[in-house]
C-alpha positions as a printed NumPy array, in Angstrom:
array([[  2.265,   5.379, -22.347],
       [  3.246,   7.147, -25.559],
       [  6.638,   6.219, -27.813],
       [  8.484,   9.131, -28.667],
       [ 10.767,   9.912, -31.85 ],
       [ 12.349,  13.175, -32.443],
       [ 10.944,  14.947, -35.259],
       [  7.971,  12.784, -35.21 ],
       [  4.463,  13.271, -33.494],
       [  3.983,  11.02 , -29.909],
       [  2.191,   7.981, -30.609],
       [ -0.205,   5.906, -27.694],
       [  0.947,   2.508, -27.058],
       [ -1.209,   1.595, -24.231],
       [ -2.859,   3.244, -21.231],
       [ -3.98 ,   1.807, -17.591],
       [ -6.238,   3.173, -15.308],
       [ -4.916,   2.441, -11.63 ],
       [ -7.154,   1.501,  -8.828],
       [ -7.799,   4.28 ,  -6.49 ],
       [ -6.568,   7.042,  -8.506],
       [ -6.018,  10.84 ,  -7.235],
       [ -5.461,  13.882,  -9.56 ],
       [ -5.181,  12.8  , -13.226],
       [ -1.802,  15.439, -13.672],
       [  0.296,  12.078, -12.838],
       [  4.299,  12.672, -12.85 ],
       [  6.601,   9.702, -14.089],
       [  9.843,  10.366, -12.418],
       [ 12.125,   7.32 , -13.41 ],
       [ 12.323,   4.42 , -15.255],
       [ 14.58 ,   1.975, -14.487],
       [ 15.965,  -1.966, -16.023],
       [ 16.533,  -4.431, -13.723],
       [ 16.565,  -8.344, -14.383],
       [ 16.263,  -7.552, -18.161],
       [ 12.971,  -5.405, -17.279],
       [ 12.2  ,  -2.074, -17.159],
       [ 10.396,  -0.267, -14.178],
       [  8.591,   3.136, -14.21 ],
       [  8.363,   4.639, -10.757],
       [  4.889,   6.592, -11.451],
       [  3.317,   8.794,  -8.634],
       [ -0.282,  10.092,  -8.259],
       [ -0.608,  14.413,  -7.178],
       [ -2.77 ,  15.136,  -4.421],
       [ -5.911,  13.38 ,  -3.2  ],
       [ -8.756,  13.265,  -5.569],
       [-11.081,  16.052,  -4.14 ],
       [-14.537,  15.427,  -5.711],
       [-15.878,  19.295,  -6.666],
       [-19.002,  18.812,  -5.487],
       [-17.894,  16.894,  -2.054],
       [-15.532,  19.977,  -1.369],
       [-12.544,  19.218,   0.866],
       [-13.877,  15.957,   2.07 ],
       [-10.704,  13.416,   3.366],
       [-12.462,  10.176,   3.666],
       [-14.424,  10.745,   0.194],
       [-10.973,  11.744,  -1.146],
       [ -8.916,   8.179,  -2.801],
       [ -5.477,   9.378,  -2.404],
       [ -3.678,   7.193,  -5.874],
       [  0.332,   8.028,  -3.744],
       [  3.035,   6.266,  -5.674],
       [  3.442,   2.774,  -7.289],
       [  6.676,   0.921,  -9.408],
       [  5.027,  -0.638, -12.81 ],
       [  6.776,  -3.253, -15.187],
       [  6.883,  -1.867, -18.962],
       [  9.274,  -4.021, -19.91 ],
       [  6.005,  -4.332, -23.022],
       [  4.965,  -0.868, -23.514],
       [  1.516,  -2.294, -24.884],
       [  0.922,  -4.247, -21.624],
       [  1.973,  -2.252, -18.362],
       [  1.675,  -4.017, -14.991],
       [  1.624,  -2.598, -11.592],
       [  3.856,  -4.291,  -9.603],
       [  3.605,  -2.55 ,  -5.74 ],
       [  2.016,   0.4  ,  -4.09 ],
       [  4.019,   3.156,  -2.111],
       [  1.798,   4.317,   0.623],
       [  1.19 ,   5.225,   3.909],
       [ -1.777,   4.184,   6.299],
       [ -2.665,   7.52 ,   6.398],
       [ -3.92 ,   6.842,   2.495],
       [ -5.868,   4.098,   2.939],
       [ -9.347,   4.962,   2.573],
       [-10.459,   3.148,   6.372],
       [ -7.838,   5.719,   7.888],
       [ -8.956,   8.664,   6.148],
       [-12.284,   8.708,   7.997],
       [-10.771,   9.399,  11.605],
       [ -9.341,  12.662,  13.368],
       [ -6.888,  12.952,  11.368],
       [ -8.727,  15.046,   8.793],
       [ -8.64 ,  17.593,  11.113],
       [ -4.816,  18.065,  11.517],
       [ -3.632,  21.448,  10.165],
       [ -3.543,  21.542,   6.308],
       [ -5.563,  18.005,   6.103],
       [ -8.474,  19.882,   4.411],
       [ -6.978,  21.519,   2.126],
       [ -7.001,  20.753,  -1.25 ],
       [ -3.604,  21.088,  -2.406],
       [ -1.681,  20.207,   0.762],
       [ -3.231,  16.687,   2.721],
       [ -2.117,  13.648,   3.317],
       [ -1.118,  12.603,  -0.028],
       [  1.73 ,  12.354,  -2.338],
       [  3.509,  14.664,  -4.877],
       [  6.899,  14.003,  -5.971],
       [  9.223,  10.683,  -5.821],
       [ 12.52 ,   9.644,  -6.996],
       [ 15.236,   7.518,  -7.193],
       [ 19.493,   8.153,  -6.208],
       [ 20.231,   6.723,  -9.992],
       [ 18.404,   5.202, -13.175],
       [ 19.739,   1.236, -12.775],
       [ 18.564,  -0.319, -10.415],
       [ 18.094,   1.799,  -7.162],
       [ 17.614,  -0.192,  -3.901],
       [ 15.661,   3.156,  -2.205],
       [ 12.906,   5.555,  -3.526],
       [ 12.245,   8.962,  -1.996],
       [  9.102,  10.521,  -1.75 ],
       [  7.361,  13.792,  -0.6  ],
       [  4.273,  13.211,   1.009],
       [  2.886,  16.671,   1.84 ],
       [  1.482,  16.416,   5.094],
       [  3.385,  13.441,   5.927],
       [  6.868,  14.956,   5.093],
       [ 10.053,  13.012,   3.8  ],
       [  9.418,   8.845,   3.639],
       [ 11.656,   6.389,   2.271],
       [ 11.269,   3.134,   1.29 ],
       [ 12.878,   0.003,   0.432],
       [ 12.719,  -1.263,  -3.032],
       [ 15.178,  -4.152,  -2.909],
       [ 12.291,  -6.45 ,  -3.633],
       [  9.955,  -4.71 ,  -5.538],
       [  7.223,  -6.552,  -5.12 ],
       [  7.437,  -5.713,  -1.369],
       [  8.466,  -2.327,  -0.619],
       [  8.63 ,  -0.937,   2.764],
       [  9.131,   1.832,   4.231],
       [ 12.111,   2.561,   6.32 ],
       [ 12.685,   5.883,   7.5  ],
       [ 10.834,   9.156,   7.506],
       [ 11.347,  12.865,   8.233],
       [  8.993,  15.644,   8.858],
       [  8.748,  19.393,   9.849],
       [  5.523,  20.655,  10.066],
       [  4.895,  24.396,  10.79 ],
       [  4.06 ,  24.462,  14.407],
       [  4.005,  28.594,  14.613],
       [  1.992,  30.906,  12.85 ],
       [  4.198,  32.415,  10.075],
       [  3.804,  36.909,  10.027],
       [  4.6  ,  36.466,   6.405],
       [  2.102,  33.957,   5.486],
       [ -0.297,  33.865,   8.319],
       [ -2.712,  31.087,   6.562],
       [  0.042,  28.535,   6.58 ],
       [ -0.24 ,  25.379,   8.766],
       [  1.283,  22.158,   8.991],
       [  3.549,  20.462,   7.17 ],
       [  3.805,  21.19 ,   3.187],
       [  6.242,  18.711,   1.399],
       [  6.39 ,  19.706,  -2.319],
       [  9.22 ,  19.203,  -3.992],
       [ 11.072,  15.732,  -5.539],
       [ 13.551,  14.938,  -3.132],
       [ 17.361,  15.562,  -4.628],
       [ 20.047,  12.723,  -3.514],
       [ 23.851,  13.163,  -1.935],
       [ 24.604,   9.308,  -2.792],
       [ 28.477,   9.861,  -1.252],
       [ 27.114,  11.333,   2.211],
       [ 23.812,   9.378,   2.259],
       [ 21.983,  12.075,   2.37 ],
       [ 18.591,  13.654,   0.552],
       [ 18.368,  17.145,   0.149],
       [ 14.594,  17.925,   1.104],
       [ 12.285,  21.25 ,   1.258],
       [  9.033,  21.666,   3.069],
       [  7.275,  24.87 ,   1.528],
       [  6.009,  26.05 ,   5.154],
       [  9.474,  25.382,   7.041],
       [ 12.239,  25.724,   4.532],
       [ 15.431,  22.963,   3.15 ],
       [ 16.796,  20.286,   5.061],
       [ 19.99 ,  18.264,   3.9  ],
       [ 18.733,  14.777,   5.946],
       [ 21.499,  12.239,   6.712],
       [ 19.436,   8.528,   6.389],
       [ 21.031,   6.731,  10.022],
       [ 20.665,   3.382,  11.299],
       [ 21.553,   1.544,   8.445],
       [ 18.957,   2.79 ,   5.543],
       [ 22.313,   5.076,   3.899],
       [ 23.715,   1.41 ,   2.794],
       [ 20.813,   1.112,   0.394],
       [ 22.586,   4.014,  -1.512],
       [ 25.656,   1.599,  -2.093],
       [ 26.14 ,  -0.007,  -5.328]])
C-alpha cells in the first residue's frame, strides 16, 4: 500500500504477499468503510503461468479476488477469498484444462476485473472470471462471502473474423444499473450483455 499526497512523491506504508498469488499486475478496484473500517476489494489477473512450465493449469495458482481490512494502512489483513472451485489447485488438475481457452495464457479459468454497485458499504461484488463468465457474490458478511448467481456465454462457433477464438473470454469490470438490478457485462469472444440479477440476488442492490 502506498499513501498518496498531491504534489508529493508516493510513499510505502506496508506491503503483503497473499497466499497463492497469480500475476503480480494486481488491480484494486474499491475501497470501502463499513463498521468504522475500511475494506479494499483487491483482485489477482490471470493464473500464474510459470515460463518455463508453459501453459500448465494445475501448476498454475490462480490468486482470483479477496476483500482486505486497511482500516491500519501499516497492517493489512485479508479478510475472505472470492473464488470458484474451478481455482482451487485440487480442481485444476482434471479435464477441465482442456476446455476451449483453458490453456491459454491470458484467457483460463481465472479472474480479471471486480467491482462493487457503490463505495459504502455494498452488500454484492461483481466479478469477471474469464472462462467462467459473470459471478456474483454475497458480501453481506464479509467474512463469508458466497456466491449467488452467475452468467456465462462462451463462444460455441468458430468466429470468420477471428478464427482462433474459443470459449468464453470475460474481460472487462462489470458496470452496475443499481435502479433496474442489472450489470452491464462484455465477453470479448461473444459481445455485451445488460444481465437482470432474478430470484432475489437484485435486493442486495437496495440500500
Amino acid at each position: 500500500m502506498r499513501s498518496r499526497t498531491a504534489g508529493r512523491t508516493p510513499r510505502s506504508t506496508s506491503s503483503r504477499t497473499c497466499p497463492g498469488p497469480s500475476t503480480r499486475s494486481r488491480r484494486c478496484r474499491s475501497r470501502s468503510p463499513r463498521n468504522g473500517r475500511d475494506y479494499l476489494l483487491e483482485v489477482d489477473e490471470y493464473a500464474n503461468y510459470s515460463l518455463t512450465a508453459g501453459a500448465d493449469q494445475a501448476k498454475a495458482p490462480v490468486g482470483a479476488a479477496r476483500i482486505i481490512d486497511v482500516t491500519d494502512p501499516t497492517q493489512p489483513r485479508i479478510v475472505s477469498d472470492l473464488r470458484l472451485q474451478v481455482h482451487q489447485p485440487s480442481a485444476r488438475e482434471g479435464a477441465e484444462q482442456n476446455d476451449p481457452g483453458a490453456n491459454i495464457p491470458v484467457q483460463g479459468y481465472a479472474g480479471h476485473y471486480c467491482s462493487v454497485p457503490y463505495q459504502r458499504n455494498p452488500k454484492v461484488v461483481a466479478c469477471s472470471m474469464i472462462l467462467s463468465g459473470l459471478r456474483v457474490f454475497d458480501i453481506s458478511h464479509l467474512a463469508k462471502p458466497r456466491e449467488v448467481a452467475y452468467f456465462n456465454r462462451p463462444l460455441t462457433t468458430t468466429r470468420p473474423d477471428n478464427p482462433s477464438a474459443t470459449g468464453a473470454f470475460a474481460m472487462s469490470q462489470p458496470a452496475w444499473d443499481v435502479k433496474r438490478h442489472s450489470i452491464w457485462y462484455s465477453d470479448g469472444n461473444t459481445g455485451f450483455y445488460d444481465v437482470r440479477l432474478t430470484n432475489g440476488v437484485g435486493r442486495l442492490l437496495d440500500r
